[in-house]
C-alpha positions as CSV (number, residue, x, y, z in Angstrom):
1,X,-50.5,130.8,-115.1
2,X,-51.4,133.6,-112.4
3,X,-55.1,133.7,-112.1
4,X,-56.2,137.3,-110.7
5,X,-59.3,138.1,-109.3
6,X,-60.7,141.5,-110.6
7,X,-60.4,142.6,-107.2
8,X,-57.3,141.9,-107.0
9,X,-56.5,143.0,-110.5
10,X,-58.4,146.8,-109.5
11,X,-56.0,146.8,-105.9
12,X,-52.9,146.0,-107.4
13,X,-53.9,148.8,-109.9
14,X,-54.6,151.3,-107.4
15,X,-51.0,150.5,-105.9
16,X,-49.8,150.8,-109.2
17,X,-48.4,147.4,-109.7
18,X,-48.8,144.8,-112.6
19,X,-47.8,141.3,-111.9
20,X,-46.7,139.2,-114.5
21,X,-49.0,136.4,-115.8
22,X,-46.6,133.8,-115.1
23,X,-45.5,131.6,-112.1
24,X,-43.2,131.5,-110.0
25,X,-43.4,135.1,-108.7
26,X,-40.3,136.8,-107.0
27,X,-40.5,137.0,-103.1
28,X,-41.6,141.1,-103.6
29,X,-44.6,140.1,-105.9
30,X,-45.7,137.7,-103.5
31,X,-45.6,139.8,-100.4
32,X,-47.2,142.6,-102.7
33,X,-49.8,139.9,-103.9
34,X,-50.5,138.6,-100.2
35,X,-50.8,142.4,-99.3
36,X,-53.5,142.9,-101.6
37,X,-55.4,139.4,-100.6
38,X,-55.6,140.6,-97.0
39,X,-56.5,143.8,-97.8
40,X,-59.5,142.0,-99.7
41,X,-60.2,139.4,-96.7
42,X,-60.3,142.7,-94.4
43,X,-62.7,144.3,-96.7
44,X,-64.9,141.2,-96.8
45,X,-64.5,140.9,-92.8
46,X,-65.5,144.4,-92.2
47,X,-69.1,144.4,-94.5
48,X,-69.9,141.0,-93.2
49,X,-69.1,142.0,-89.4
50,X,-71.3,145.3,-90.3
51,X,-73.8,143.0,-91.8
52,X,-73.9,141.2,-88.8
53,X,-74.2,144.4,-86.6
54,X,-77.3,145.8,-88.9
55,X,-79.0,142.6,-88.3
56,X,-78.3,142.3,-84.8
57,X,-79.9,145.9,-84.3
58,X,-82.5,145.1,-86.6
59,X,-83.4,142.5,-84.2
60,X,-83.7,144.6,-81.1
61,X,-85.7,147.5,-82.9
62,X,-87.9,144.5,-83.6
63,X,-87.9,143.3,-79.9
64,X,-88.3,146.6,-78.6
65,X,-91.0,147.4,-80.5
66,X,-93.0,144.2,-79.6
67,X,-92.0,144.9,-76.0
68,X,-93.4,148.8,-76.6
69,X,-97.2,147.1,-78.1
70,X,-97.1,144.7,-75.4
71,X,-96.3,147.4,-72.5
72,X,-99.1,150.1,-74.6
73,X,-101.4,146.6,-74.1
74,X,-101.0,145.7,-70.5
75,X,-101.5,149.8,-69.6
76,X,-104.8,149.3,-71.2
77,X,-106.1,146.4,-69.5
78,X,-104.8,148.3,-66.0
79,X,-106.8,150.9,-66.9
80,X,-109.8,148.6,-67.5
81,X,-109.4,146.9,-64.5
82,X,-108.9,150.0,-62.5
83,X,-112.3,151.3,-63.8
84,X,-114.1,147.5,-63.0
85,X,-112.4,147.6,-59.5
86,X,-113.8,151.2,-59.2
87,X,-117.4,150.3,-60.2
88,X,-117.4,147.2,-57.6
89,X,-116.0,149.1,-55.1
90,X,-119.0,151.3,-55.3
91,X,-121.5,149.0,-55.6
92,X,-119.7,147.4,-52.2
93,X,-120.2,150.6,-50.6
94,X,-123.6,151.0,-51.7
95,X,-124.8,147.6,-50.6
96,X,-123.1,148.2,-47.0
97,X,-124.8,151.5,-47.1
98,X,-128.4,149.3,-48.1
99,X,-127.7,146.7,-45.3
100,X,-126.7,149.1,-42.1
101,X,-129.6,151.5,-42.9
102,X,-132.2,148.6,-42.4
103,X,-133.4,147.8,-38.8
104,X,-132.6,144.4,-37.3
105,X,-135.0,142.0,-37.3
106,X,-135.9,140.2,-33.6
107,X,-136.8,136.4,-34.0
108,X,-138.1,134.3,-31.7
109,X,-136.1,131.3,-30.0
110,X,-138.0,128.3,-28.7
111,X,-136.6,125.8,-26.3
112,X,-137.7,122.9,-26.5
């Protein structure tokens, strides 16, 4: 008994072929039958290997986006330490300003 697949049973139609229900098959069935199976493995190759490909890119849409949040996050804390570096930098300025306008102080030195 020739078990059929409907896959195989709608390809063998589209090629216009029946095969008979019974073993053995002549050497033109089976080549036509073999035809049809690799057509089938091709066809099951081709969505898994796209498959395969959507998850891949999937993947690096998902990486590149983290990377993107990441890079928006680092950009913000350069900003705020720009501004902080800013803000000590002028209050360094001021305090050297302070400490130059102020007249030195003599002391006295004893030798003993």
């Amino acid at each position: 008994q020739l078990q059929l697949t409907e896959e195989e049973k709608r390809l063998l139609a589209q090629e216009g072929v029946t095969l008979p229900g019974e073993l053995p098959l002549t050497q033109a069935e089976e080549r036509l039958l073999k035809k049809v199976r690799r057509k089938i493995r091709n066809k099951q190759s081709a969505q898994d290997s796209r498959r395969r490909k959507k998850e891949y890119l999937d993947g690096l849409e998902s990486r590149a986006a983290a990377c993107s949040a990441l890079n928006q996050e680092l950009r913000r804390k350069v900003q705020e330490l720009e501004k902080s570096n800013g803000s000590l930098l002028q209050q360094l300025q001021a305090l050297i300003k302070e400490t130059s306008t102020k007249p030195a102080q003599t002391g006295t030195c004893a030798l003993v």
